[in-house]
N, C-alpha and C positions, 0 to 999 in steps of 0.2 A: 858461851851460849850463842848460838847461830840467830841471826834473823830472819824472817819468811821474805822470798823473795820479791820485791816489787816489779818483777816483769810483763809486762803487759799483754794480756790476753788477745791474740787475731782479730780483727774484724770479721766480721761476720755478713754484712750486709753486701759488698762487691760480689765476693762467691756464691753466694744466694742468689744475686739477680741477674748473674752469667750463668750459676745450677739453672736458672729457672727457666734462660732462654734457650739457652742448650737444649733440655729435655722438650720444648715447646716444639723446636726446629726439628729434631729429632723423630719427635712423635707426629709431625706435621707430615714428615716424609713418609714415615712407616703409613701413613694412613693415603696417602699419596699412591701409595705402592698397591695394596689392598685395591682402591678404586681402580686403576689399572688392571688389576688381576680381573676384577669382574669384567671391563671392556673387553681385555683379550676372551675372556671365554665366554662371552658374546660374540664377539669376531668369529670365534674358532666356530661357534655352534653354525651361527651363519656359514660360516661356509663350506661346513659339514652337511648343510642342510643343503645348498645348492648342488653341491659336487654328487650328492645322491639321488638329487634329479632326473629324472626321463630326460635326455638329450633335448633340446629343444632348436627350432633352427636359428642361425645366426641373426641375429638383429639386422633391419636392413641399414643399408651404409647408407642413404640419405639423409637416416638419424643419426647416425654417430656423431652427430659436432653436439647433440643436447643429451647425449647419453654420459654417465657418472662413471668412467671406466672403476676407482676403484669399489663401486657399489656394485659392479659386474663382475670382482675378482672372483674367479673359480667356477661362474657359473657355466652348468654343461652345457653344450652345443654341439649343434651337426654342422661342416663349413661343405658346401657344394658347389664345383667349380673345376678349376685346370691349374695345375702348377704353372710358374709361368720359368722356364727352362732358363737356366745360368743365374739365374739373380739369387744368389747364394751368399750369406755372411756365416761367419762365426762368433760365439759368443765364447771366450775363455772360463773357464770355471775346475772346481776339483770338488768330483764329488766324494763324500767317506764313504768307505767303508760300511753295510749294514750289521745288524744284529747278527751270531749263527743262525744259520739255517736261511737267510734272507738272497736271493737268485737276482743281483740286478749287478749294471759294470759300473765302475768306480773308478774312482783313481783323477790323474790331470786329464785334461780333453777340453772337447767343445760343446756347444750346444750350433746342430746346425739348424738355421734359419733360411726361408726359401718364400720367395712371393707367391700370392694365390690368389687368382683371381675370381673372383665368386661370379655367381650365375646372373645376379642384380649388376654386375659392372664393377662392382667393388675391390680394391687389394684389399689383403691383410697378408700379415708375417706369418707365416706354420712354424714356430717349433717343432721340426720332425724328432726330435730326441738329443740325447748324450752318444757323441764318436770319440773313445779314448785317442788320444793321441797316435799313440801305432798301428791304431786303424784309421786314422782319416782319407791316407789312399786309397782305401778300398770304397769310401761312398763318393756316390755319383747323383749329382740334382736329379730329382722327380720329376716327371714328363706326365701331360697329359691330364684328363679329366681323373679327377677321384672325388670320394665323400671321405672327409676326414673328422673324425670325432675328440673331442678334446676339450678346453675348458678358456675361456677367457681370460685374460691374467692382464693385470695392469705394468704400467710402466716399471722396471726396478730402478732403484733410486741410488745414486752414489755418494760417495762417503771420501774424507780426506788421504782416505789410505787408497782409493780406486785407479788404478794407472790408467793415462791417458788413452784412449781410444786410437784405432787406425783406420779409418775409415777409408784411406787411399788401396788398400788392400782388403778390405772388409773384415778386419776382425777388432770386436767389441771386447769391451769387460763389463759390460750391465748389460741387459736387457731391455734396452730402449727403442721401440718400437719404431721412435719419430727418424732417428739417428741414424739406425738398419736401415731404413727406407730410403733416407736423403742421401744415404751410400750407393746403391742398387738401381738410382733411379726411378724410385718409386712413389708413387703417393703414399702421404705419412694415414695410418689411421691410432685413434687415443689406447689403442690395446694389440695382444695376439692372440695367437691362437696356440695355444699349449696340446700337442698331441698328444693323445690318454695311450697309455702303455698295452702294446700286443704282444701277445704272446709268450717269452718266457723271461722279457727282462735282459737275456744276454745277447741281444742281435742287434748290432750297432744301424741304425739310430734309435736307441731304446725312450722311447716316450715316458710320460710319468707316470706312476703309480700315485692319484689324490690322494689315497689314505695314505702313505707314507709320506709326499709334500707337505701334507698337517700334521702330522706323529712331529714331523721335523722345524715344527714353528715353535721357538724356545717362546716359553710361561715359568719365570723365575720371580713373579711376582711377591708369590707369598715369602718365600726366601729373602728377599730382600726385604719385604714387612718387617718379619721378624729381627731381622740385622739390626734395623733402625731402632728398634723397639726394645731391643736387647741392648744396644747401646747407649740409648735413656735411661734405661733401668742402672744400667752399669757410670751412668755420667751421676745420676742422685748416690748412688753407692758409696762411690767415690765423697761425695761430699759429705754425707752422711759419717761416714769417717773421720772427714777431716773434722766435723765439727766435736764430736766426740775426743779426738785427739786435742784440739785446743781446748774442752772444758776439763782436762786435766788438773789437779792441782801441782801447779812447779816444784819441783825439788826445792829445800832450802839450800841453802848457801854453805 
């Protein structure tokens, strides 16, 4: 005759109140995520709403030291003034590839940048467009008075993976407005000036397309909500289990 075994059943209480923070932390983040999502589509509407704007003319430069550049990102504008000849950098960058059916150039290249000086006295930077690499020979700086239409853009910000800048030769990896300038010789101002896309997209310096610049601002928020959340789900699951597995009655012996 066997005897029932005296082995002692799990505790219970440490895996409960690591289940309990776990799924706290979890759900904390997931909800975390969510508030982010509403920001960004706040953001986006904002500046879906600017970029739809009537043009409006450029701020005057003796404000710009109390102007909020990224409260001004995208907003439209007319810049009126003279290029200012040779003061040319490039920005590196690679753009993708669009959807089918989408007419714009892609691929490694530059973004070329070129001084402008407005009708008030002021510089700022024109991003005239994207020039693939096996065209750069072929552009030559802007000369002279024009009205350029386009959009305001704040500074872009670098990251640990950003290679170092060349300033001795003028070519960037961000879009730093202060940086180009102190390159060029120029006075810094806190934004640029993004030219809005003419014509058919494939004529190197192609400016931007706004609705595709926003199409292309990732909103991964709610994806990652639900990660979290599914993960919590999946951290009580798990315990849930276990505690089911320890109220087992033991084999006897």
């Amino acid at each position: 005759m066997t005897a029932p075994s005296s082995a002692k059943r799990p505790a219970l209480l440490v895996p409960a109140l690591l289940t309990l923070v776990g799924t706290v932390v979890l759900c904390g983040l997931g909800v975390w995520q969510l508030e982010r999502m509403q920001e960004k589509h706040a953001y986006i509407t904002r500046l879906e709403a600017q970029a739809a704007a009537a043009p409006a003319p450029m701020p005057a430069s003796a404000d710009w030291p109390k102007l909020d550049a990224g409260a001004l990102d995208l907003t439209h504008v007319v810049a009126k003034g003279s290029y200012i000849d040779d003061h040319v950098a490039g920005v590196r960058t690679t753009i993708a590839a669009g959807p089918p059916g989408t007419r714009q150039l892609s691929g490694f290249g530059r973004w070329i940048f070129q001084g402008f000086r407005l009708e008030d006295g002021g510089v700022i930077l024109v991003n005239r467009g994207f020039v693939p690499e096996s065209k750069l020979g072929q552009i030559r700086p802007a000369s002279g008075p024009d009205s350029v239409a386009g959009f305001l853009r704040a500074p872009e910000g670098r990251n640990a993976f950003t290679p170092e800048d060349l300033p001795a030769i003028h070519e960037f990896y961000t879009r730093d407005p202060a940086a180009i300038a102190a390159s060029l010789g120029l006075p810094p101002a806190p934004f640029y000036l993004e030219a809005e896309r003419e014509g058919d997209g494939l004529t190197p310096p192609a400016g931007v397309d706004v609705r595709e610049l926003i199409a292309r601002i990732p909103d991964n928020h709610l994806q990652y909500a639900l990660t979290w959340f599914g993960l919590a789900l999946t951290l009580i699951g798990v315990f849930v289990a276990f505690v089911r597995q320890s109220r087992r009655p033991t084999p006897a012996a």
